[in-house]
N, C-alpha and C positions, 0 to 999 in steps of 0.2 A: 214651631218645632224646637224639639230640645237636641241639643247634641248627645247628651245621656242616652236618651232613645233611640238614635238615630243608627242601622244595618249598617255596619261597614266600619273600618279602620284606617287609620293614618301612621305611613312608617316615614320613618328616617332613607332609609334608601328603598330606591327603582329596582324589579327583578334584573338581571343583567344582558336581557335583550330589546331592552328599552334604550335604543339610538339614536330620537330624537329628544325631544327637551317637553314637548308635550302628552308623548307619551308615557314619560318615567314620571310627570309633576300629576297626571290623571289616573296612575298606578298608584302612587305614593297618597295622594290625596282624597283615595277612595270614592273615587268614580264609575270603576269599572273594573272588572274581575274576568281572568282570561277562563274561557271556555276551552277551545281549540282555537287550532291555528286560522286566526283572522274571524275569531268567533267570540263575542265578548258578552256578558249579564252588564245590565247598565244600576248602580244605583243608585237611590236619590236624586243627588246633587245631580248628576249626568241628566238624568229625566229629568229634572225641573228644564236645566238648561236647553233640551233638546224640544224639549212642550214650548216654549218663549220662542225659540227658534222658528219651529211651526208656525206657530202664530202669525210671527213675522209677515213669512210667507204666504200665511193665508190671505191675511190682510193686504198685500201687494198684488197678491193672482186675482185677487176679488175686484181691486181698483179698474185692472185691464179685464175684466168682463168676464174671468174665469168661473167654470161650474165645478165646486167639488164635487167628483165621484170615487167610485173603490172596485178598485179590478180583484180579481183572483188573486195569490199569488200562485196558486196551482193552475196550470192551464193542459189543455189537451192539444198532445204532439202536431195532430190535424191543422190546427190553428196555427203554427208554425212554418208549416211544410206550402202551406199555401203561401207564404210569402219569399219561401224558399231559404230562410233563415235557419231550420230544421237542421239540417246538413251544410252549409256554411258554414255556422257558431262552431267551434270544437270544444273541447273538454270543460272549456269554464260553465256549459250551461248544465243544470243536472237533471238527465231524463233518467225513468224509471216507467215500468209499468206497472197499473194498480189490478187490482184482485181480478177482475175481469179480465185484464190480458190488454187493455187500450193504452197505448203509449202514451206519457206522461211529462209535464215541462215543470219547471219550477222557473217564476220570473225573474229575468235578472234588466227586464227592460218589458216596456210594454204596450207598443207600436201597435204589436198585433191585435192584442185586447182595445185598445181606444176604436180600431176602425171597426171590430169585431160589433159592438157596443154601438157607434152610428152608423153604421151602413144602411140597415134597414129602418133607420128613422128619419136621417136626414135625405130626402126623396126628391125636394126641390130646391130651386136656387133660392127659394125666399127662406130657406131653411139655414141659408151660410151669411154670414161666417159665426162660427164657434168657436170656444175653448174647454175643454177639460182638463183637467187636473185631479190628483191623485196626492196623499202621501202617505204612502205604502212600505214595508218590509219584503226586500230582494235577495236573492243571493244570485252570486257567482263566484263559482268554484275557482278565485283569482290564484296563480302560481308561484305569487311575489307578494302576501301578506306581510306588512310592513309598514312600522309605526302607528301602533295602537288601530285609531278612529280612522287614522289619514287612510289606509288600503287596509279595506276587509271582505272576507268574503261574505255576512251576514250585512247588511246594510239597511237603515231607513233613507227614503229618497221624494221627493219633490218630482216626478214626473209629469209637462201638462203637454197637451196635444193639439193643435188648432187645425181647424178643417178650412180653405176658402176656398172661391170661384176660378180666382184668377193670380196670375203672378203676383201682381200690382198689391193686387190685397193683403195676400203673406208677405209683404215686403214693408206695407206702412204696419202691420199688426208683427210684424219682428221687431219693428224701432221702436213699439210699441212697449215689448218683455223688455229691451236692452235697456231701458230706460230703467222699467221699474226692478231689473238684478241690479241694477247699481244703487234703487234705493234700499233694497233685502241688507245688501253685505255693508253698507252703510249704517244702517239701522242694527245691525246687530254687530256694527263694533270696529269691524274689519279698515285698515289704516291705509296700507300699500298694496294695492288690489288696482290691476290692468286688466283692458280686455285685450283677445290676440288672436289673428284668423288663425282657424284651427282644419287640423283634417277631419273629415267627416266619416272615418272610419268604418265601423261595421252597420252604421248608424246609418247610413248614406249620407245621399244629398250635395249640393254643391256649394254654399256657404254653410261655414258654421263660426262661431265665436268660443272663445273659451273665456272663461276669468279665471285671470290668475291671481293669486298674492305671492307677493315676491319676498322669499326667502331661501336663505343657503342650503335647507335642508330641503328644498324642494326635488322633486325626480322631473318635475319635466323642465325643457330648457329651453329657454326663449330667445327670439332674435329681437332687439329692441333697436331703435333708431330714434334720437333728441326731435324729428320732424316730424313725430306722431305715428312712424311705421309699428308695429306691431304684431309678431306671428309666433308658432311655438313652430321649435327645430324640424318639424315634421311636414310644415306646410310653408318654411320661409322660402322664398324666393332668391337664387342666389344667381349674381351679374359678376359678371367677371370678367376685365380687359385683355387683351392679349396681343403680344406681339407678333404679329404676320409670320417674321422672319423670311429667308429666299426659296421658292420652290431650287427643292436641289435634288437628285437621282436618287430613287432607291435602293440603300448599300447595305448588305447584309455584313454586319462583322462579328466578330469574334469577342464573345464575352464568358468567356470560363468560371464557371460558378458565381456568374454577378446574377443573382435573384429578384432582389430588392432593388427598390428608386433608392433607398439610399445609397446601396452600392454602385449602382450606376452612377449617378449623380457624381462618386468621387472617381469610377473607372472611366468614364467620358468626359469626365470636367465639360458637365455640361447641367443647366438650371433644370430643376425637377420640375418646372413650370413647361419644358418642352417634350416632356413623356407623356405618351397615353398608359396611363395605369389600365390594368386589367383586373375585374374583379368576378369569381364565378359561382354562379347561382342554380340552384335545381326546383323546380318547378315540383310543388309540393306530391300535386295527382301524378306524375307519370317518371319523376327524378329527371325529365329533362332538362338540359342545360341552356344556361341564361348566364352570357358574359357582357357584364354590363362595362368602357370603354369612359375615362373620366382623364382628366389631369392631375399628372401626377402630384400634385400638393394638397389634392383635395381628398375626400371622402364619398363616399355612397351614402343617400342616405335612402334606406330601405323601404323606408314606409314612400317614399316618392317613386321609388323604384314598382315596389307593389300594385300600386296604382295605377302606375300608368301599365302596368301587364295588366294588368284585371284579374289576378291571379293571386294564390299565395306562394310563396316563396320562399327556400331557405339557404345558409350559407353552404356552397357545395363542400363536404367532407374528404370523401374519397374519390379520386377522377382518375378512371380504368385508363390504361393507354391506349386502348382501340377507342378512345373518344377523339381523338385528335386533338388533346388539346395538353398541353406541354408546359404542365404549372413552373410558375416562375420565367416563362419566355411566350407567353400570351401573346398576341399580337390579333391586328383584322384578316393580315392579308394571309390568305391561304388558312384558311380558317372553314374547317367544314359545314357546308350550306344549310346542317341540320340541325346548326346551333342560331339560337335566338343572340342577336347581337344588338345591342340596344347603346349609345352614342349619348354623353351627356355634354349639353349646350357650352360648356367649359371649353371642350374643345372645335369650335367651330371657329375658322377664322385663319388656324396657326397652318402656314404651308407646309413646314417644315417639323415631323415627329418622331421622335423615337419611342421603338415599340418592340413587343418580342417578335419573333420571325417564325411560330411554331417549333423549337425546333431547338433542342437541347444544344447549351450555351452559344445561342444565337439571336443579335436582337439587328432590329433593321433600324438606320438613321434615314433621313430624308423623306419618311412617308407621310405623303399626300393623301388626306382621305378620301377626296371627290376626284383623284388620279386614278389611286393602287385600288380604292375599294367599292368603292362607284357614290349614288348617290345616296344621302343616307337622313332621315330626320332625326333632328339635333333634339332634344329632349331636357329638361330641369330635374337630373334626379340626385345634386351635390346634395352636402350636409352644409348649413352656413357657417360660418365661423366670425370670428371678434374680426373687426377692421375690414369684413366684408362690403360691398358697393349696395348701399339701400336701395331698393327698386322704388323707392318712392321720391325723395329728393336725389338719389343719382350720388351721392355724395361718399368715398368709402367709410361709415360712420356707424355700422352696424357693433352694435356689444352685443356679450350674453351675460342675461340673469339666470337664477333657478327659480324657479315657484312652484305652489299647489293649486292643482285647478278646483277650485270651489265652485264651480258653475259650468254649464253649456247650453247654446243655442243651438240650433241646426233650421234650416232650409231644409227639405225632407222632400219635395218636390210631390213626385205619385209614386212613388218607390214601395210603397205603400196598397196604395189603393189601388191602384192597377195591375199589382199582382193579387190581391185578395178581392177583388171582381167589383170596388164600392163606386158606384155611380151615382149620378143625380139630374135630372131635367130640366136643361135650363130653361129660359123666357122664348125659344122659340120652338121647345116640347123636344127639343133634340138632347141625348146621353151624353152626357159628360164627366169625365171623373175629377175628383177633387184635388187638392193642391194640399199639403201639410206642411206643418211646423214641429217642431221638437225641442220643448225647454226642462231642462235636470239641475238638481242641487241633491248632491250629498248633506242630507241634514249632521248625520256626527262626523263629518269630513269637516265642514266648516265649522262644526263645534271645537274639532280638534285644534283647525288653522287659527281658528280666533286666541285660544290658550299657545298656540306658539307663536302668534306675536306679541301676543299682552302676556309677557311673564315675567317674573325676576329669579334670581339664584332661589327662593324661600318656596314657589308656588305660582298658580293663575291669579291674574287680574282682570277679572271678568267686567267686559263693559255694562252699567248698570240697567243696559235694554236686555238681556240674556243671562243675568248672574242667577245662581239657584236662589239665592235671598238680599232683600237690596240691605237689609243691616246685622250685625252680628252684635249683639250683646255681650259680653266677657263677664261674668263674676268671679273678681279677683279671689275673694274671700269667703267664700260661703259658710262658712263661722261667724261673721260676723255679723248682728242683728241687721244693724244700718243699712251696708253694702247690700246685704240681701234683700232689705225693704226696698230699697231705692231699685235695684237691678231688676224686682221682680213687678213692679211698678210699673218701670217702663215697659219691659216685658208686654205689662198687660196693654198700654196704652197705644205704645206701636201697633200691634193688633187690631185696636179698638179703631184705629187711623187708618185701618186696610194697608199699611207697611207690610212689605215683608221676612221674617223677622228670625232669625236664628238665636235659639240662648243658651247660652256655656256657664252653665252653673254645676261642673265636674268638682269635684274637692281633688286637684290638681296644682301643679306647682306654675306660675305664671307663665314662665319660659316653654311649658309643654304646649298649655292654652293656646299662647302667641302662634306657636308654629303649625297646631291646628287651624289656627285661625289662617296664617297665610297660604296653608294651602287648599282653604277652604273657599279666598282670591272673593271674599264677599266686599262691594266697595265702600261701603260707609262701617267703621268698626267704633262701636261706644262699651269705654272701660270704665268700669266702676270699683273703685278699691278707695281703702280708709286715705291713701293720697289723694285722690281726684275728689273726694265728696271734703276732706280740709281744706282742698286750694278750690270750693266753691262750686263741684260741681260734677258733671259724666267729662271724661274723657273723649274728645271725639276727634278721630281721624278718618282718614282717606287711605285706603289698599294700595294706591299708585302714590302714597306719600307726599299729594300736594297738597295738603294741608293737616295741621292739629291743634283743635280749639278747645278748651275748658269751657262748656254750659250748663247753669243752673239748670238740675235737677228738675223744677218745676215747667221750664222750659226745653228739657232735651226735645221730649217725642213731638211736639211742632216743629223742631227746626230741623229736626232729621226732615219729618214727610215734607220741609219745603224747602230742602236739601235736592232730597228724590228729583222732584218735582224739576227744579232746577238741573238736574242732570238729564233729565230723561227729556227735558226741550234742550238742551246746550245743541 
């Protein structure tokens, strides 16, 4: 490939809504070209990279027994509704109906379509275990489009599916994926990459994994612990000690526009460790309310809180005063019977709390929750936080990173199949339904994570498993007979070597070339100009700058391809 020919441009600066570093260095470097919002054309360079990636993947899903198939991406609403996903999903999925009048999906996941596809094949138990696999173009209509590849709404994705008998099964064929995602993201490059129990969202299920790669510009945020704990903020586990203190009488006092725990905190000279926070929630279908009952140092975390409602939920806005409920002096006791009140495992233990009292500038000290409120279950719905107590060594040791999730597993259970009717006859002619799995990769998500952690201030440094070309030829001079015999030489002979082979023979000033080059992030770079072929030779360096060697001409194109070669086993 010539750079001459090649669709697409290279600028000096990122549009100005390019906030990470990957996405301004794959704007600038002519990778991709924005359509709409979270809607991008990919080219070349991006495809190549994105095709390698693929491959990757293929080549790991095929080791663990995987069959490639290819779903829709249009599916019909019906298919949906049976699993009851239809109406669950909101706005991110996009229905329409087509010319006939039949309600219509576009996939942004594709659970439904896998079981769709074995139900009526897989009939008996000698039929299990399977996998399928997909890698298919999605959309979803995401509300928070942001940073390039990293969140889009058009997307290619790695989807695979496994069908088996029994728990046991989905359990050695999940350590089975975890294994071979860690050799995917390895393979194509990826440096600081954890895995982290994850919530199983709209996904279901009750294990799931995530992999993350850990960086600052990441959105999702991680509780980590040196003792090999591991979870994202959504599904950590948070332990927290506490002091008893003395059961003491319920006193209602006098607190005149004290709102807040901070304000309390300085009006009671008293530690924000001995409040019950209150915090209130409305219940997506009907706006009823949901006050959820934490310590006051701590946080809600929502998506735990969700959960365990089995519900969706949102922050309550406006609270009529025929509610009974008296923002800013919140409390349990006297709290009307028709509000959902939900207790987090924070405060379990402490005799002695203060709390609102219902009841404008009024907060009670000494309440007793298994006294004043009866008996109640304690529930995990905090946010964790740095210096947290690991539920694993018990130690308080917990940090937070950020990262990108470039991966997920899921346990998937029958969440599935036994809402979409997929049975099969076991060994004693009796119906049974099946058991599933659930393994994704964002394919240009991790295209993009790999460019934000392999970059410099100039461009990508693409690992030589994933680059769009593993060498880039430079001609310095293309006036010049020599430079040009020699540069187009090689040219031909990398080629002839199955290299793959980028060549810059622009009639350009060096310094332009150069910076094309570096954001072109290709790893092996061979410079040919009337300096390099005097001092005996191609010019040949390394993208990541750990090395630059002068070689005879007659010998560049073998030591590049066993250069290659040498990288792509390192």
């Amino acid at each position: 490939m010539k750079v001459a020919n090649m669709l697409g441009e290279r600028f000096k600066n990122a549009p100005k809504d390019c906030v990470i570093e990957s996405h301004a260095l794959m704007m600038r470097g002519g990778y991709m070209k924005y359509m709409a919002n979270g809607i991008f054309s990919l080219y070349t360079p991006a495809k190549r990279i994105m095709r390698k990636i693929e491959q990757i993947i293929r080549e790991e899903m095929d080791l663990v027994d995987g069959q490639e198939v290819m779903f829709p991406v249009v599916m019909p609403a019906s298919l949906w509704e049976e699993s009851g996903r239809y109406t669950s999903i909101g706005s991110e999925m996009a229905r329409w109906k087509d010319r006939s009048g039949n309600p219509m999906v576009l996939g942004m996941t594709h659970e439904e379509a896998a079981v769709h596809l074995a139900r009526d094949t897989a009939q008996s138990y000698a039929d299990f275990p399977f996998m399928i696999y997909q890698i298919q173009t999605k959309f979803r209509d995401e509300p928070r489009a942001r940073g390039g590849l990293i969140r889009v709404r058009e997307f290619t994705m790695k989807d695979a599916y496994s069908f088996h008998t029994s728990q046991a099964d989905l359990e050695r064929y999940y350590a089975r994926v975890y294994v071979a995602y860690n050799r995917i993201f390895e393979r194509c490059g990826c440096k600081k990459f954890i895995s982290v129990q994850s919530d199983s969202g709209m996904m279901g299920g009750s294990i799931s994994h995530e992999f993350m790669l850990l960086t600052e510009v990441g959105e999702d945020t991680l509780a980590i612990c040196d003792c090999g704990y591991r979870a994202n903020m959504e599904a950590a586990v948070v332990n927290v000690t506490n002091e008893p203190g003395e059961i003491a009488p319920l006193t209602k006092v006098s607190t005149p526009d004290v709102k807040t725990i901070a304000d309390l905190t300085n009006f009671l000279h008293m530690d924000d460790k001995q409040f019950a926070k209150a915090v209130v929630y409305q219940k997506n279908e009907d706006d009823s309310f949901i006050i959820a009952f934490i310590r006051g140092d701590l946080e809600i975390n929502e998506t735990k809180l969700r959960n365990h409602l089995g519900y969706e939920i949102h922050p309550a806005v406006e609270i009529p005063a025929e509610s009974g409920i008296v923002p800013g002096f919140i409390g349990p006791v006297g709290l009307p019977k028709t509000i959902k009140v939900v207790m987090d495992a924070s405060l379990k233990g402490i005799e002695s709390l203060v709390c609102g009292a219902n009841e404008t500038d009024m907060h009670y000290t000494g309440m007793n929750i298994q006294r004043d409120f009866g008996d109640v279950e304690y529930v995990d719905v905090a946010k964790t936080f740095s210096g947290a107590i690991c539920p694993k060594c018990g130690k308080p040791h917990i940090y937070i990173e950020k990262g990108i999730e470039i991966g997920n597993i899921f346990q998937l259970g029958k969440k599935y199949t036994e809402s979409m009717g997929m049975t099969y006859l076991d060994e004693n002619g009796e119906r049974q339904v099946p058991i599933m799995g659930c393994y994704g990769i964002g394919v240009g998500r991790l295209c993009a994570s790999v460019c934000q952690e392999s970059h410099d201030n100039y461009g990508p440094i693409w690992p030589i498993s994933i680059a769009p070309w593993q060498v880039e030829v430079c001609n310095l001079r293309v006036d010049d007979p020599a430079v040009k015999e020699a540069a187009e030489r090689l040219y031909a002979e990398l080629q002839s070597l199955g290299v793959e082979v980028l060549y810059d023979d622009r009639d350009i000033r060096p310094g332009a070339m150069f910076a094309d080059a570096d954001l072109f992030g290709i790893p092996l770079r061979a410079v040919i100009s009337p300096k390099s072929l005097s001092a005996g030779g191609i010019e040949i360096s390394a993208r990541d700058k750990s090395f630059r060697e002068t070689i005879p001409a007659a010998d560049a194109a073998v030591w590049l391809r066993d250069k290659i070669v040498e990288m792509l086993n390192a």
